[in-house]
C-alpha positions as a LaTeX table, in Angstrom:
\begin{tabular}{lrrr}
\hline
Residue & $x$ (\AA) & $y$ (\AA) & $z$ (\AA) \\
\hline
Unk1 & 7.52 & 14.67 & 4.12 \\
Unk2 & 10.63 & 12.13 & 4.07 \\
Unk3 & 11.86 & 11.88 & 0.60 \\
Unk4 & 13.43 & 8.75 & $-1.69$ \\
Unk5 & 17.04 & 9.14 & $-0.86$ \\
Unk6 & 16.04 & 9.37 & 2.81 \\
Unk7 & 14.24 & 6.02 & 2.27 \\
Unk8 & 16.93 & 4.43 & 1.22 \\
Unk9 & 19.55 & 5.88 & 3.40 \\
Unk10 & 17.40 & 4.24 & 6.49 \\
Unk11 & 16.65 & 0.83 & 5.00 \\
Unk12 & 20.42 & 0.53 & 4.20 \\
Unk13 & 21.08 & 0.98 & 7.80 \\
Unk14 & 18.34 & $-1.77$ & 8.73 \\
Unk15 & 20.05 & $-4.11$ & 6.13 \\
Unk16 & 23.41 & $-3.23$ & 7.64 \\
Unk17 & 22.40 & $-4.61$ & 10.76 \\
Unk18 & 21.42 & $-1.29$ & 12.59 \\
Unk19 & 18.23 & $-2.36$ & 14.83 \\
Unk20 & 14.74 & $-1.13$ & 13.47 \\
Unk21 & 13.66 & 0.25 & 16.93 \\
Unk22 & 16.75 & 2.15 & 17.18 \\
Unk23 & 16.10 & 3.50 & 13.68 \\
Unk24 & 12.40 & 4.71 & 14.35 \\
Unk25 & 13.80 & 6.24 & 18.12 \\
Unk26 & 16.09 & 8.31 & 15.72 \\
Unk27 & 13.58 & 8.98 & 13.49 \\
Unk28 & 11.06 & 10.64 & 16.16 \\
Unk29 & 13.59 & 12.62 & 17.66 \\
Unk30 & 14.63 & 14.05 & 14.18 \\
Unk31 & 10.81 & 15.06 & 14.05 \\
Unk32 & 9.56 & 12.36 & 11.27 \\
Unk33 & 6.04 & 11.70 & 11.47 \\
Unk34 & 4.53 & 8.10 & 12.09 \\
Unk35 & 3.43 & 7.59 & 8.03 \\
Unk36 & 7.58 & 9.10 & 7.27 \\
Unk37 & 8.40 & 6.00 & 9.41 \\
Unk38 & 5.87 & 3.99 & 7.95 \\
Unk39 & 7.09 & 4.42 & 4.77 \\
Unk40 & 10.24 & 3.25 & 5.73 \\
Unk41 & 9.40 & 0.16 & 7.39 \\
Unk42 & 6.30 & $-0.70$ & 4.71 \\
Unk43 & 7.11 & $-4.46$ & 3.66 \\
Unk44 & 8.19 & $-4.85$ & $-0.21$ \\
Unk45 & 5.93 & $-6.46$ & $-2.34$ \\
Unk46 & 7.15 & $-8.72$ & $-4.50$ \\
Unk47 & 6.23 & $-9.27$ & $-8.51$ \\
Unk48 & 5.28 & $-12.55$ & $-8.82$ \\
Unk49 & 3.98 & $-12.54$ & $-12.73$ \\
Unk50 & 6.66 & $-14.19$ & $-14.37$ \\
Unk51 & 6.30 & $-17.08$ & $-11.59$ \\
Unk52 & 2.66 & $-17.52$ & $-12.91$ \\
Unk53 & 3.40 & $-17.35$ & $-16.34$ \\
Unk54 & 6.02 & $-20.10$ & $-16.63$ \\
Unk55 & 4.23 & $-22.12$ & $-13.93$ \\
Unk56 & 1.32 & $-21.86$ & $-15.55$ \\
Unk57 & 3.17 & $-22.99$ & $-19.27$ \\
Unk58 & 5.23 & $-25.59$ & $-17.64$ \\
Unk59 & 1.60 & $-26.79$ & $-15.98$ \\
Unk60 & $-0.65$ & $-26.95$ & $-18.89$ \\
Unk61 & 2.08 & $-28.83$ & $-20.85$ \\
Unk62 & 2.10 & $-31.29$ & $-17.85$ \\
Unk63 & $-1.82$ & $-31.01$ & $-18.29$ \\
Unk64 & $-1.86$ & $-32.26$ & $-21.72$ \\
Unk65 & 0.43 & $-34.82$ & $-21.59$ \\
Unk66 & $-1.17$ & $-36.25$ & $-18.55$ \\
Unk67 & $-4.45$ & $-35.57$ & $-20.38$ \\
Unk68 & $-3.47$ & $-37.43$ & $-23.46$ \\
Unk69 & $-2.41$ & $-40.78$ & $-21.16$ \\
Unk70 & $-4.92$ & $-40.66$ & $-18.86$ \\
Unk71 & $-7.92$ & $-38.45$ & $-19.54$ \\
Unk72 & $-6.81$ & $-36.68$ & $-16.71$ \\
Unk73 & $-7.89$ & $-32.86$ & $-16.43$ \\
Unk74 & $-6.36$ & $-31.60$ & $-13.02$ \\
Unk75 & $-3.28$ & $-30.11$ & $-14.41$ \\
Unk76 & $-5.53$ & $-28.43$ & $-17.15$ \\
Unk77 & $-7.57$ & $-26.72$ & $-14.21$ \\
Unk78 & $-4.71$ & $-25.98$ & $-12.48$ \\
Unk79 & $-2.74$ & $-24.17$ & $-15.24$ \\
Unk80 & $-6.05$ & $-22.24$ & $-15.50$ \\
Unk81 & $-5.97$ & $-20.89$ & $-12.43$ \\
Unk82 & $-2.32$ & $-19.79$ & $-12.68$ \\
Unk83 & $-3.03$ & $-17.83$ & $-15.63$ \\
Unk84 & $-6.00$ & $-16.06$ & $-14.33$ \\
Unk85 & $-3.90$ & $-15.23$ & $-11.37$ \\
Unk86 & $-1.19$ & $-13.68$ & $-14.24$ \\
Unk87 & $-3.80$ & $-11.55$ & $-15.54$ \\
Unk88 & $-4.81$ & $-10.33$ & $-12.69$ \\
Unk89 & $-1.58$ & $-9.19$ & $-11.81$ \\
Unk90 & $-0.87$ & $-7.81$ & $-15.18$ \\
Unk91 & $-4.00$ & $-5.44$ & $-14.67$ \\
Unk92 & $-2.86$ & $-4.33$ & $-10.83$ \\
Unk93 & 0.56 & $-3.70$ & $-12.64$ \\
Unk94 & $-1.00$ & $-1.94$ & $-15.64$ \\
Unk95 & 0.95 & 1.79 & $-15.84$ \\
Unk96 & $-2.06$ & 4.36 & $-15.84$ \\
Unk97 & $-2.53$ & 6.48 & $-19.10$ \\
\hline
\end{tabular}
């Protein structure tokens, strides 16, 4: 089982420029197994809630005003959708009790 600090000391050498086959060579001889070097190389995933919050404010008041000259509702779906997507992200987020 790799721990945190060993984590981090290989993705520091990846961001250092070290090459990411040479890192998972090293890796198998040290005796890692492939989900330790896995967990290494797993992609970050990025929180994107604030992004649909103020998209979705800056949206809706778009939505009215182009509502209010035009009758318009696009932007008033569209901000819609952006907060649904917020909330859904709030509940994958959501710390478990």
């Amino acid at each position: 089982m790799i721990t945190e600090d060993q984590i981090k000391k290989f993705q520091k050498q990846l961001r250092s420029g070290v090459p990411g086959g040479e890192i998972k060579e090293e890796m198998k001889r040290s005796g890692y197994t492939e989900d330790d070097i896995n967990a290494v190389f797993a992609p970050k995933k990025y929180d994107m809630r604030s992004w649909y919050l103020v998209s979705a404010a800056l949206v809706f008041v778009f939505g009215i005003y182009a509502w209010l000259k035009s009758g318009g509702f696009l932007f008033l779906v569209l901000s819609a959708v952006l907060f649904s997507l917020y909330y859904t992200e709030q509940k994958k987020h959501k710390p478990v009790d």
